[in-house]
TORPA-4810 file (N, C-alpha, C, O; in nm, 3 decimals):
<nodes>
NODE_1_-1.194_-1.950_0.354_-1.144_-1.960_0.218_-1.112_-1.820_0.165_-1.191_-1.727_0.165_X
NODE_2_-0.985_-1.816_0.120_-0.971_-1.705_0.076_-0.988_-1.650_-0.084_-0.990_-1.746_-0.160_X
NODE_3_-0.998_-1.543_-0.142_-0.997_-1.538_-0.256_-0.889_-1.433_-0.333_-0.834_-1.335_-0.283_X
NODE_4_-0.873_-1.495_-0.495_-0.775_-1.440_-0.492_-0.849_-1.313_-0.592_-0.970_-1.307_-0.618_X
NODE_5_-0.727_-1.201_-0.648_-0.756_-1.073_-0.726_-0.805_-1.101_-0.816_-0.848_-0.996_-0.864_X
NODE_6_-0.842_-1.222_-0.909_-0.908_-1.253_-0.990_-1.048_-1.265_-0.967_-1.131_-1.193_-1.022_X
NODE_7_-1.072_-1.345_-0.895_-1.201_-1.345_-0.829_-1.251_-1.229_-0.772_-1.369_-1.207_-0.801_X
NODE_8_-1.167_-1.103_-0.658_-1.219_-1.029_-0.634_-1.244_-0.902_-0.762_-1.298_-0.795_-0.734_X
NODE_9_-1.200_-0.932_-0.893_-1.227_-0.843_-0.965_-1.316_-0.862_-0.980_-1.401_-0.784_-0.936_X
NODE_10_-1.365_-1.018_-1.077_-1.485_-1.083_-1.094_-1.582_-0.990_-1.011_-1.630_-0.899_-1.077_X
NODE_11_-1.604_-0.994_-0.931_-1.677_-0.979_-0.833_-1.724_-0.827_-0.857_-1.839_-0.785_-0.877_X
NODE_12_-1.611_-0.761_-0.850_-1.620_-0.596_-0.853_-1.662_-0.546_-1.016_-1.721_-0.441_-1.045_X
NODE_13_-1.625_-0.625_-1.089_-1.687_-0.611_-1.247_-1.840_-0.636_-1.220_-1.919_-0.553_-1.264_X
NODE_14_-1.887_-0.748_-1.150_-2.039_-0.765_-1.185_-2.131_-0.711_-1.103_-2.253_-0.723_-1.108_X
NODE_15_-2.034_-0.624_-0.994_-2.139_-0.512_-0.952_-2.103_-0.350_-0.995_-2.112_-0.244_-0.932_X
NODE_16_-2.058_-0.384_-1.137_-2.043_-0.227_-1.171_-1.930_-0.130_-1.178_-1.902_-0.029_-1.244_X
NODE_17_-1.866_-0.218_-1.061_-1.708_-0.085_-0.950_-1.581_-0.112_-1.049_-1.590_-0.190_-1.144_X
NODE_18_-1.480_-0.053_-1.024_-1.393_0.004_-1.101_-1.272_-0.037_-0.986_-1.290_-0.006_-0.869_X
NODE_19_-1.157_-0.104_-1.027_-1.052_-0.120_-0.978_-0.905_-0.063_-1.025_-0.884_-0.025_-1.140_X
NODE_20_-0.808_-0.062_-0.920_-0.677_-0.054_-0.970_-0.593_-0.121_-0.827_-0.588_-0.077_-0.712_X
NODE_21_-0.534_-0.237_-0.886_-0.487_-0.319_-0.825_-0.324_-0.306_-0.881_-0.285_-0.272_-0.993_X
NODE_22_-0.237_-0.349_-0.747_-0.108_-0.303_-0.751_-0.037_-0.472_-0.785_-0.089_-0.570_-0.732_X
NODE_23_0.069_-0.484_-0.866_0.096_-0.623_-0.900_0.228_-0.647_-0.824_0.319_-0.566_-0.837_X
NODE_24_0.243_-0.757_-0.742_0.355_-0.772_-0.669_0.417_-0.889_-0.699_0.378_-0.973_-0.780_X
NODE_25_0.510_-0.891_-0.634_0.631_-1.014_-0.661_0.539_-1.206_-0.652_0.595_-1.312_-0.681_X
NODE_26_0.397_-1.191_-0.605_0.355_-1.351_-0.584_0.264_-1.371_-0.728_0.189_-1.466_-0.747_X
NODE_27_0.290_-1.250_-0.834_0.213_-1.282_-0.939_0.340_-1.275_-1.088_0.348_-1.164_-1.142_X
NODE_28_0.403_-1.353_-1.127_0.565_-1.312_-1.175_0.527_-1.343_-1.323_0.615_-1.304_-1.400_X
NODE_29_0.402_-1.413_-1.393_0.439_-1.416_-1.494_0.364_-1.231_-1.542_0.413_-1.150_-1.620_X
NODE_30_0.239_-1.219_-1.462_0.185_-1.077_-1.503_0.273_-0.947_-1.531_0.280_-0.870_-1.627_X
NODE_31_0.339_-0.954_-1.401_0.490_-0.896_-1.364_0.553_-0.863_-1.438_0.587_-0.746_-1.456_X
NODE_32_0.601_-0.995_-1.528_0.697_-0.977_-1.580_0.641_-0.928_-1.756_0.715_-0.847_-1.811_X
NODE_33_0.504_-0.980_-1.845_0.457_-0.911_-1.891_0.464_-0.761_-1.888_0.502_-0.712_-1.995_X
NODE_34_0.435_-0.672_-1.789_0.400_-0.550_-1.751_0.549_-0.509_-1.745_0.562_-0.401_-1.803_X
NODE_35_0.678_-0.562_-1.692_0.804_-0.541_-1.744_0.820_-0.518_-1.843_0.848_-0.404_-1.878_X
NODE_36_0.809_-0.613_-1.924_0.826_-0.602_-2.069_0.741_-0.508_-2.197_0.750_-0.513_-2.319_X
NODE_37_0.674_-0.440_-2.122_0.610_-0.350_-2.223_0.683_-0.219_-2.260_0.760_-0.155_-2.188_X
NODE_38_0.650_-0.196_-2.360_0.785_-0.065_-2.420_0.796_0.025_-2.325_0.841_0.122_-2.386_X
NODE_39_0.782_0.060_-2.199_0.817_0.174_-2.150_0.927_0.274_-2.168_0.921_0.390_-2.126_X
NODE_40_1.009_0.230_-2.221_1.130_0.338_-2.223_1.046_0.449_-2.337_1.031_0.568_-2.313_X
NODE_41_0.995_0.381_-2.466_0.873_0.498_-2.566_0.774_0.555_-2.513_0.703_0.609_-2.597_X
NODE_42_0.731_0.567_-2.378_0.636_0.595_-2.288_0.646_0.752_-2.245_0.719_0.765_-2.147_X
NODE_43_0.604_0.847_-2.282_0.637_1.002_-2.177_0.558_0.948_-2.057_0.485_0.850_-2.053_X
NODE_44_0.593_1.046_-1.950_0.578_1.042_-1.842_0.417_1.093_-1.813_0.407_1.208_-1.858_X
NODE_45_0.328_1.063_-1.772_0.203_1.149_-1.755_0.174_1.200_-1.653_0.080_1.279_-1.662_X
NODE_46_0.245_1.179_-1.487_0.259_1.246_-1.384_0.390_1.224_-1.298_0.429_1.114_-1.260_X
NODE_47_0.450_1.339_-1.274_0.596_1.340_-1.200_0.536_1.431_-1.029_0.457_1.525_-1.019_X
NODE_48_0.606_1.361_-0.926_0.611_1.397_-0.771_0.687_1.408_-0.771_0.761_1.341_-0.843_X
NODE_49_0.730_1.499_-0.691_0.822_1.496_-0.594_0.809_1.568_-0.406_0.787_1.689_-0.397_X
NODE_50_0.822_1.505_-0.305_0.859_1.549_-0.183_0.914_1.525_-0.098_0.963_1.412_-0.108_X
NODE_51_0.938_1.578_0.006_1.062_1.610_0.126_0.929_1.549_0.247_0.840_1.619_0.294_X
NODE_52_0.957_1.375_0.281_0.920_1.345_0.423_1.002_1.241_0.459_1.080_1.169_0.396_X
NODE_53_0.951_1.252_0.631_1.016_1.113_0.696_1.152_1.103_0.673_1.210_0.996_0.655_X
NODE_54_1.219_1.242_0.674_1.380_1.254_0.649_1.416_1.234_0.504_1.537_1.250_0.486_X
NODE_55_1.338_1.198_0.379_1.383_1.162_0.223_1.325_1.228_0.162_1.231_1.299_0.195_X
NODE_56_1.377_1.212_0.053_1.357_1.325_-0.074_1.288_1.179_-0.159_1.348_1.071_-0.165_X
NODE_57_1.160_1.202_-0.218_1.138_1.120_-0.315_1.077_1.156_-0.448_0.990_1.242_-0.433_X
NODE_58_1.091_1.122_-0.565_1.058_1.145_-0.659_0.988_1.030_-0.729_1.050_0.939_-0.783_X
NODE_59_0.872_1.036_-0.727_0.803_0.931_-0.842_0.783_1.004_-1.002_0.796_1.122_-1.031_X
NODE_60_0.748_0.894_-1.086_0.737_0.905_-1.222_0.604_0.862_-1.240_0.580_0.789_-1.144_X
NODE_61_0.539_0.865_-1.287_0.402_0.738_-1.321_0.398_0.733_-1.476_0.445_0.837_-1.521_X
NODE_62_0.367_0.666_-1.551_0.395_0.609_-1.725_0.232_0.515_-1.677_0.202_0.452_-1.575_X
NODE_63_0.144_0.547_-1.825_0.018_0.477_-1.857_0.057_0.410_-1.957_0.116_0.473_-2.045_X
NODE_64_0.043_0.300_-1.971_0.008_0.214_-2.131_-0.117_0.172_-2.165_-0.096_0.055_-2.132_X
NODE_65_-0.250_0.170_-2.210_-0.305_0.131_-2.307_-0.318_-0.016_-2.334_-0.253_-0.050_-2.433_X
NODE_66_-0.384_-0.113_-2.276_-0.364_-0.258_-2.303_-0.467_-0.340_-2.429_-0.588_-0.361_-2.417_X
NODE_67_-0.412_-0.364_-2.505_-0.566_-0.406_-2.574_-0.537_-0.544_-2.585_-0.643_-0.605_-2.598_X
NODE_68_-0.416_-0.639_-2.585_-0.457_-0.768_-2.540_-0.315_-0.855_-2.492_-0.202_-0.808_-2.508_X
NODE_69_-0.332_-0.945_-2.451_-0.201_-1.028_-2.390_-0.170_-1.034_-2.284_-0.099_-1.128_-2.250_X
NODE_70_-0.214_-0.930_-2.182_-0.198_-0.943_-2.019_-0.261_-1.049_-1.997_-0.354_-1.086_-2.070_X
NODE_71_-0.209_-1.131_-1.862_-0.269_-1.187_-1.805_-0.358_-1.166_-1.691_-0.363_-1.237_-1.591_X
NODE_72_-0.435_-1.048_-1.720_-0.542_-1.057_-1.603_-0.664_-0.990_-1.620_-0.661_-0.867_-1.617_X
NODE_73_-0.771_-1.047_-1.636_-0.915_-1.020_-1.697_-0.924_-0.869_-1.717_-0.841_-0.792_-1.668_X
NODE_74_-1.041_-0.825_-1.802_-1.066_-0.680_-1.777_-0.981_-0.571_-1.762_-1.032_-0.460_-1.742_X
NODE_75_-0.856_-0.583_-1.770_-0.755_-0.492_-1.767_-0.721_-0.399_-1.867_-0.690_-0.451_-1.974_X
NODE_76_-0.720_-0.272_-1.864_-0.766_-0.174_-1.950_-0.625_-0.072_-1.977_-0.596_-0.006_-2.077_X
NODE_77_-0.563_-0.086_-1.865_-0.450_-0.004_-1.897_-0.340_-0.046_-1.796_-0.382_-0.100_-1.693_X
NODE_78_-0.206_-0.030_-1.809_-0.119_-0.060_-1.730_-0.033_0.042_-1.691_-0.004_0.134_-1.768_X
NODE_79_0.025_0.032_-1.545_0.096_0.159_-1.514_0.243_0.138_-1.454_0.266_0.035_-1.391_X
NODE_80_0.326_0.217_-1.470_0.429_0.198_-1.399_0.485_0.292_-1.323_0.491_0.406_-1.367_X
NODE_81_0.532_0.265_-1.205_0.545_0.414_-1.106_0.675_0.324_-1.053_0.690_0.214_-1.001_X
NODE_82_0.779_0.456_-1.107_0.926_0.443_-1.105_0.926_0.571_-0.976_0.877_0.684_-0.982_X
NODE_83_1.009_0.497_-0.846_1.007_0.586_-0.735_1.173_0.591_-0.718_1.253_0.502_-0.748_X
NODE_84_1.203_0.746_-0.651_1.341_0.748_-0.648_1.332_0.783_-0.524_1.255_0.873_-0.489_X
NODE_85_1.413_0.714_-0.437_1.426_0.815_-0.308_1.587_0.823_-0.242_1.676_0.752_-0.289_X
NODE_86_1.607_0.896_-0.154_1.730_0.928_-0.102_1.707_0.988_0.039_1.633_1.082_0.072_X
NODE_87_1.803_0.896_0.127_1.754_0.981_0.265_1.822_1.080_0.302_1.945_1.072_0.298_X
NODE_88_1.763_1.189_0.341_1.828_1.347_0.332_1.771_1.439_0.513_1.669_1.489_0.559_X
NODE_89_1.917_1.412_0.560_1.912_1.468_0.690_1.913_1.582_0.732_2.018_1.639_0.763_X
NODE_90_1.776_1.646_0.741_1.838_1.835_0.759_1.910_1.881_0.889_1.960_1.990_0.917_X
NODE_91_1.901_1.773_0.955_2.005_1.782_1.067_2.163_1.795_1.100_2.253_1.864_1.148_X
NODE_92_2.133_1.695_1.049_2.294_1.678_0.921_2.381_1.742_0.838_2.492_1.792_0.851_X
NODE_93_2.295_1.726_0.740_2.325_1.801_0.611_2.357_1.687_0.534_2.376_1.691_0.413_X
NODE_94_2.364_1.588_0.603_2.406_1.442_0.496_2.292_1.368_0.402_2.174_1.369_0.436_X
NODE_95_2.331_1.311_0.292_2.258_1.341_0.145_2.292_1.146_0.166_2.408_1.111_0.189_X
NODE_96_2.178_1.036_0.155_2.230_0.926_0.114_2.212_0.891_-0.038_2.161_0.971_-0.116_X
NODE_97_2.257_0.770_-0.073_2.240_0.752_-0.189_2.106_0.739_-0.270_2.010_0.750_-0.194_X
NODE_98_2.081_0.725_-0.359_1.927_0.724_-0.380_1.916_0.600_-0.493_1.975_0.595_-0.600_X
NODE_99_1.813_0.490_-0.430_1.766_0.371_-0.486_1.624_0.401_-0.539_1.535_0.486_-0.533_X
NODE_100_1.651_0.292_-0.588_1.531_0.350_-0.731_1.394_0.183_-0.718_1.416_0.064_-0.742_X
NODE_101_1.297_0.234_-0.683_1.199_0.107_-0.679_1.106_0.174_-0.805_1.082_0.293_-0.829_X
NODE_102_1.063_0.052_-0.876_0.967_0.020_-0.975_0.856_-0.096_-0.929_0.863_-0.213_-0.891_X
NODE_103_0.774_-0.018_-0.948_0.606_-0.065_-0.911_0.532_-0.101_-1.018_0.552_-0.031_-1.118_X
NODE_104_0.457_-0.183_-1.029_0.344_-0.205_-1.174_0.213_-0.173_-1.097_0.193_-0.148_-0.978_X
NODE_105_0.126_-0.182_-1.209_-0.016_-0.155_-1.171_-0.106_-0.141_-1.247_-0.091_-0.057_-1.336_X
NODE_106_-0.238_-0.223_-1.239_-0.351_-0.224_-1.307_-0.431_-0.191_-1.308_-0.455_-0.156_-1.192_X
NODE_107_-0.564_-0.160_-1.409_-0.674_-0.129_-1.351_-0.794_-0.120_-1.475_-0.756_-0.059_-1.576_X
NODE_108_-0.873_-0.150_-1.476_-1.001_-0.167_-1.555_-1.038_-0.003_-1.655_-1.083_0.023_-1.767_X
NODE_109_-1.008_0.045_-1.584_-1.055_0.236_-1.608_-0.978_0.241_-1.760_-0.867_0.190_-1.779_X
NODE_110_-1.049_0.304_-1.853_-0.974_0.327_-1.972_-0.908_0.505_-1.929_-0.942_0.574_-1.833_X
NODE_111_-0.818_0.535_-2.026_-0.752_0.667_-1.964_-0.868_0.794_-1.952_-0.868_0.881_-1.864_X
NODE_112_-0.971_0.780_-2.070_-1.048_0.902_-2.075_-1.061_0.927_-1.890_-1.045_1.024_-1.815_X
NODE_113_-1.094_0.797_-1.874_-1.157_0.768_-1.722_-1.094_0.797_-1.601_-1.140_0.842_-1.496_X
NODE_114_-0.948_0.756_-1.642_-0.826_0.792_-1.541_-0.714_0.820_-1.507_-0.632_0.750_-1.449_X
NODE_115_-0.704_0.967_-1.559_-0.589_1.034_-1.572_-0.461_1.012_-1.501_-0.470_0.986_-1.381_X
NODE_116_-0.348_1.018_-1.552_-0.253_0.975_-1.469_-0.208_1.011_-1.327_-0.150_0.940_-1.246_X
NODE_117_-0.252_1.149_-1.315_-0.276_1.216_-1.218_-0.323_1.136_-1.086_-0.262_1.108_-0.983_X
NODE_118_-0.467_1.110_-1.132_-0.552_1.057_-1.060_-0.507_0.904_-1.034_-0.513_0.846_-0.925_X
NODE_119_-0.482_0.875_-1.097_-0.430_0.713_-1.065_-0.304_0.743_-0.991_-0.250_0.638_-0.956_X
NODE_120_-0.244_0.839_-0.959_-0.113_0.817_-0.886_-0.208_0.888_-0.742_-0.153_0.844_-0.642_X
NODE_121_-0.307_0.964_-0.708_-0.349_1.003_-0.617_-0.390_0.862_-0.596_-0.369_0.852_-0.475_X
NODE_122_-0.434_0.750_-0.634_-0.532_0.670_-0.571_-0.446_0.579_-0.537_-0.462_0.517_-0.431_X
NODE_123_-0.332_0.552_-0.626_-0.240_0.440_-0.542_-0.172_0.527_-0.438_-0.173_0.484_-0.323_X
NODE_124_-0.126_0.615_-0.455_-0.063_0.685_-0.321_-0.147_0.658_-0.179_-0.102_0.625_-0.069_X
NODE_125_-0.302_0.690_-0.227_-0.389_0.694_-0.107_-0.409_0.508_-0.048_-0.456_0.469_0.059_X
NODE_126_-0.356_0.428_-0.159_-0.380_0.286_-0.132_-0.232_0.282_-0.020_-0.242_0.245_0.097_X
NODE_127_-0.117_0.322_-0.073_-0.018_0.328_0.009_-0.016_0.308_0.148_0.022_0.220_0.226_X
NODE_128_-0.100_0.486_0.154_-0.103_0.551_0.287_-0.190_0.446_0.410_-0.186_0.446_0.533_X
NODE_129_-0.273_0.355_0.302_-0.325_0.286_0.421_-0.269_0.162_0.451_-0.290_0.094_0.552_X
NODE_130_-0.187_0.134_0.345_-0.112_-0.014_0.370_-0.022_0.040_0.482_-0.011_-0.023_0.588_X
NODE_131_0.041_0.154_0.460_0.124_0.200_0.591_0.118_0.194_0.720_0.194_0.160_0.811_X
NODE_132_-0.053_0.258_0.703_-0.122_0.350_0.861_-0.185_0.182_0.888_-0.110_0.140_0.975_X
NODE_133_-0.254_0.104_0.865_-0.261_-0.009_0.939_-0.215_-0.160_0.905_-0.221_-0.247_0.991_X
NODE_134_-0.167_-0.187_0.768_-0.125_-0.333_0.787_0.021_-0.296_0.776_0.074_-0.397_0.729_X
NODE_135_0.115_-0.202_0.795_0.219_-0.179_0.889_0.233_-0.205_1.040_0.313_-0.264_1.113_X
NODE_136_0.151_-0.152_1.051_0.142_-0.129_1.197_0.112_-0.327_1.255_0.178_-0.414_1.312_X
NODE_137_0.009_-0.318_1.211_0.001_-0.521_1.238_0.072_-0.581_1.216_0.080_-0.677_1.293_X
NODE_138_0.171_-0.576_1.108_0.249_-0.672_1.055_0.383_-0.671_1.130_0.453_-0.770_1.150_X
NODE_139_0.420_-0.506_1.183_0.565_-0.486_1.216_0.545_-0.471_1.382_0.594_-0.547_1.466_X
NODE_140_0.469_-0.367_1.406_0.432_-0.322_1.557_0.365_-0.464_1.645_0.400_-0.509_1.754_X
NODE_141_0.283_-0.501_1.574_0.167_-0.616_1.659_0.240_-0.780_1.642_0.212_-0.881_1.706_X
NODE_142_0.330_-0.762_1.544_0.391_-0.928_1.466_0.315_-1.017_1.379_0.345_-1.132_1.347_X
NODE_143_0.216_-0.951_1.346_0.094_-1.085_1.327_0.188_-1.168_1.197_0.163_-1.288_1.185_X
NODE_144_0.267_-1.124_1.126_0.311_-1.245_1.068_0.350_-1.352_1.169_0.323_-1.472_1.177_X
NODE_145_0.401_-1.292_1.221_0.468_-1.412_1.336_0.374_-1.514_1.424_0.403_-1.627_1.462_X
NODE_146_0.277_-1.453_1.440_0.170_-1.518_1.520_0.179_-1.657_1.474_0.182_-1.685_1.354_X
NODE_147_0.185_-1.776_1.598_0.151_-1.884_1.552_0.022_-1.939_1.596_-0.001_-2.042_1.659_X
NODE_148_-0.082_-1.819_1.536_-0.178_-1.862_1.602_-0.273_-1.885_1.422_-0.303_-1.798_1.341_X
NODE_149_-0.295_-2.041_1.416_-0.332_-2.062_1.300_-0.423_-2.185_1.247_-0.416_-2.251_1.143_X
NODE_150_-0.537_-2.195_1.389_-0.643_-2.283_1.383_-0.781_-2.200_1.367_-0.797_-2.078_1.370_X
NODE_151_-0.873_-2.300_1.351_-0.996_-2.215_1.366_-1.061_-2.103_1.340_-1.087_-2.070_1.224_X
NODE_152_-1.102_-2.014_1.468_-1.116_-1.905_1.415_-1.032_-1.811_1.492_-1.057_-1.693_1.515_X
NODE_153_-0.904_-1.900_1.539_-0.821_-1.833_1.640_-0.725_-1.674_1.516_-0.687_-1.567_1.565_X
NODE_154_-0.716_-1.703_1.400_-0.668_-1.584_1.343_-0.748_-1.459_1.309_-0.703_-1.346_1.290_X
NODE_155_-0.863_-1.496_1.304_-0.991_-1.417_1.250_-1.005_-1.317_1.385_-1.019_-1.195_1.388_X
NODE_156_-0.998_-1.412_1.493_-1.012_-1.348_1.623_-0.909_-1.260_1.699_-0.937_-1.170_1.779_X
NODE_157_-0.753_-1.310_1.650_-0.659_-1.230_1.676_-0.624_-1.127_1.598_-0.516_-1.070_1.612_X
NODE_158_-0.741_-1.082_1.478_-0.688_-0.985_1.373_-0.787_-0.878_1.428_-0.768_-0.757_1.416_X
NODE_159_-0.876_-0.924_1.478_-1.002_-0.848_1.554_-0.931_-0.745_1.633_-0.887_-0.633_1.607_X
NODE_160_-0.935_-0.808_1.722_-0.835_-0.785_1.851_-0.687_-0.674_1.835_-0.633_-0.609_1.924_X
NODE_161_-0.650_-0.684_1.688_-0.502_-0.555_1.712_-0.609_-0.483_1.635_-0.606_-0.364_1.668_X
NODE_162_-0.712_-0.510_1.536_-0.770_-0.357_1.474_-0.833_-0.250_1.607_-0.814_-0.130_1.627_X
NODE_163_-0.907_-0.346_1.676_-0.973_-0.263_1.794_-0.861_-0.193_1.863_-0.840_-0.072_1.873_X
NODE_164_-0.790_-0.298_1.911_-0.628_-0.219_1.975_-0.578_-0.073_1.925_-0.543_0.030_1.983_X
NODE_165_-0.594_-0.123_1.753_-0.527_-0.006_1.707_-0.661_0.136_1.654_-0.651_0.257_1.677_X
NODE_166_-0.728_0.093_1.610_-0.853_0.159_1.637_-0.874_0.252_1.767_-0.880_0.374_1.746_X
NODE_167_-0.885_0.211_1.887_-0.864_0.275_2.020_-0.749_0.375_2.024_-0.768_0.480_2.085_X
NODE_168_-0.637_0.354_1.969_-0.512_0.388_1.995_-0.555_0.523_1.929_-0.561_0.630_1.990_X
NODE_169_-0.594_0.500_1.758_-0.651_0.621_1.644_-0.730_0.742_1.725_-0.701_0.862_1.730_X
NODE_170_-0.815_0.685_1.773_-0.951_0.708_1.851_-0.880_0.854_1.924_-0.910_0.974_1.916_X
NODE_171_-0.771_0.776_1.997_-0.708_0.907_2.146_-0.570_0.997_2.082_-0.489_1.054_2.155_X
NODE_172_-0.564_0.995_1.923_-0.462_1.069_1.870_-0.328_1.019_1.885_-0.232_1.096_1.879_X
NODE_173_-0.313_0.888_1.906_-0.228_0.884_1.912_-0.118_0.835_1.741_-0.161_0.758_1.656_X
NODE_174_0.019_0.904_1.735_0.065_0.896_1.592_0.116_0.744_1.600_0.079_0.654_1.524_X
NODE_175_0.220_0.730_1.721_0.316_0.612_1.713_0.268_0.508_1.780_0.325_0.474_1.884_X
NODE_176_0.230_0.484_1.765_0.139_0.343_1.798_0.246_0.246_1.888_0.200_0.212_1.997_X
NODE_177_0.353_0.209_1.863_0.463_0.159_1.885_0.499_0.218_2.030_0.470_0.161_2.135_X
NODE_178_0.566_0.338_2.019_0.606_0.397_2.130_0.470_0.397_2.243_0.489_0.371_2.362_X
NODE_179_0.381_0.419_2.209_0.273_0.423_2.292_0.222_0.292_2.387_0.199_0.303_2.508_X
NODE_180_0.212_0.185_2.322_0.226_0.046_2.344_0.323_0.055_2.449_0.288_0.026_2.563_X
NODE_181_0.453_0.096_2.423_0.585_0.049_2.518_0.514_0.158_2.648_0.469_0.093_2.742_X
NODE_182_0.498_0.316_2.663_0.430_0.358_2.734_0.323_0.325_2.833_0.306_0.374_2.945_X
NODE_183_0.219_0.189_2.739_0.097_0.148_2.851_0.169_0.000_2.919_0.149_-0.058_3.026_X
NODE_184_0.261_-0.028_2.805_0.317_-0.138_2.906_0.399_-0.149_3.052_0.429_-0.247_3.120_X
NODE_185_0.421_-0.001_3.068_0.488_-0.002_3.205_0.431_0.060_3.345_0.496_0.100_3.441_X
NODE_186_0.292_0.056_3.328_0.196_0.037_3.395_0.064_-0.040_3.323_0.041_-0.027_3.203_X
NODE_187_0.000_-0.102_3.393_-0.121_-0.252_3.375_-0.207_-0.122_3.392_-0.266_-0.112_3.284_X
NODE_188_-0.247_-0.010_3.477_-0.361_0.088_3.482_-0.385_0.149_3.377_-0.500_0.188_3.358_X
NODE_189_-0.289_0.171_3.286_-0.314_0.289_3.165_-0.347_0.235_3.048_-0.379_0.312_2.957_X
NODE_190_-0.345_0.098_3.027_-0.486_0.056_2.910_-0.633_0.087_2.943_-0.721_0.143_2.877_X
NODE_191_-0.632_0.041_3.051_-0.762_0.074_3.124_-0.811_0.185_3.111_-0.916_0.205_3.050_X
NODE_192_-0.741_0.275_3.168_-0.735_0.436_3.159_-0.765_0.498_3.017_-0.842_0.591_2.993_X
NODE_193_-0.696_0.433_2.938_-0.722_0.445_2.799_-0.935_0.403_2.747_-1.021_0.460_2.680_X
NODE_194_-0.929_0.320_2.801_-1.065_0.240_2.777_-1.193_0.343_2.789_-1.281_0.385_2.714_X
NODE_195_-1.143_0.366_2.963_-1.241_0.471_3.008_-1.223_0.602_2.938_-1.318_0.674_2.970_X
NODE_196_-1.146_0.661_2.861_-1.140_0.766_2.796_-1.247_0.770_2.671_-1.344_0.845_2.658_X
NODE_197_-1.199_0.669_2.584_-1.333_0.635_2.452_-1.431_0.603_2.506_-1.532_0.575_2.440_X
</nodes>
């Protein structure tokens, strides 16, 4: 049984802890609330910008202050992180166009508590791990695709790519992907891998 962000707040409220949860497209009326809040009267309270992975990106982050009407318990302030990016080839010299994504985001913390700053370090750092492993499962391993969806046959196949990819972490390796295609063209060098950790 799974549970949803409501419940896991629940949960994280009555032992004390402090959240900031990111609002996505399967929650549309919150969404669209958190749309609709005055942001354009909003200054900015932390601006990024950097040069990776070939793009230039620029985020914005904007705090609002919630004192009632959201739809989602305990929610203390709302955020919006307006990202610009453009892919920029130094190889090249070629400049692409630059699309603009808008993010929402919540979180219990009143501002004394959590500067905008800091709230863009912590979703950034939430990012970095949605990247570094349920990327990697979702795109590298397929597990959406998996039609494996009895029992405890998913529980067991989610096991199974963390250790995979875990091992992989373990021996330095960055591309997980390319590496995979590497042990696949010899059956000895997983093994080989094994006996190394």
């Amino acid at each position: 049984m799974r549970c949803t962000q409501r419940e896991h707040v629940g949960d994280l409220v009555a032992r004390g802890a402090h959240w900031v949860l990111t609002v996505k497209g399967n929650q549309p009326r919150l969404r669209r609330q958190l749309a609709e809040l005055p942001w354009r009267q909003v200054t900015e309270g932390h601006r990024s910008a950097e040069t990776s992975h070939g793009r230039w990106e620029i985020r914005v982050l904007k705090t609002v202050t919630i004192a009632a009407g959201i739809a989602f318990p305990h929610a203390r302030q709302a955020i919006q992180i307006v990202c610009r990016t453009r892919p920029n080839s130094a190889r090249t010299g070629k400049k692409g166009r630059w699309r603009t994504e808008t993010v929402y985001a919540i979180t219990d913390l009143p501002p004394h508590q959590a500067r905008p700053e800091e709230l863009a370090a912590w979703i950034r750092g939430h990012w970095q791990i949605e990247n570094g492993l349920h990327w990697v499962r979702d795109v590298t391993y397929g597990e959406d695709l998996s039609t494996i969806r009895t029992g405890a046959g998913p529980q067991v196949m989610a096991t199974l790519r963390n250790l995979a990819i875990s091992v992989h972490r373990l021996t330095g390796t960055a591309n997980i992907a390319a590496t995979l295609r590497h042990h696949g063209r010899d059956p000895l060098r997983p093994l080989q891998l094994l006996r190394i950790i």
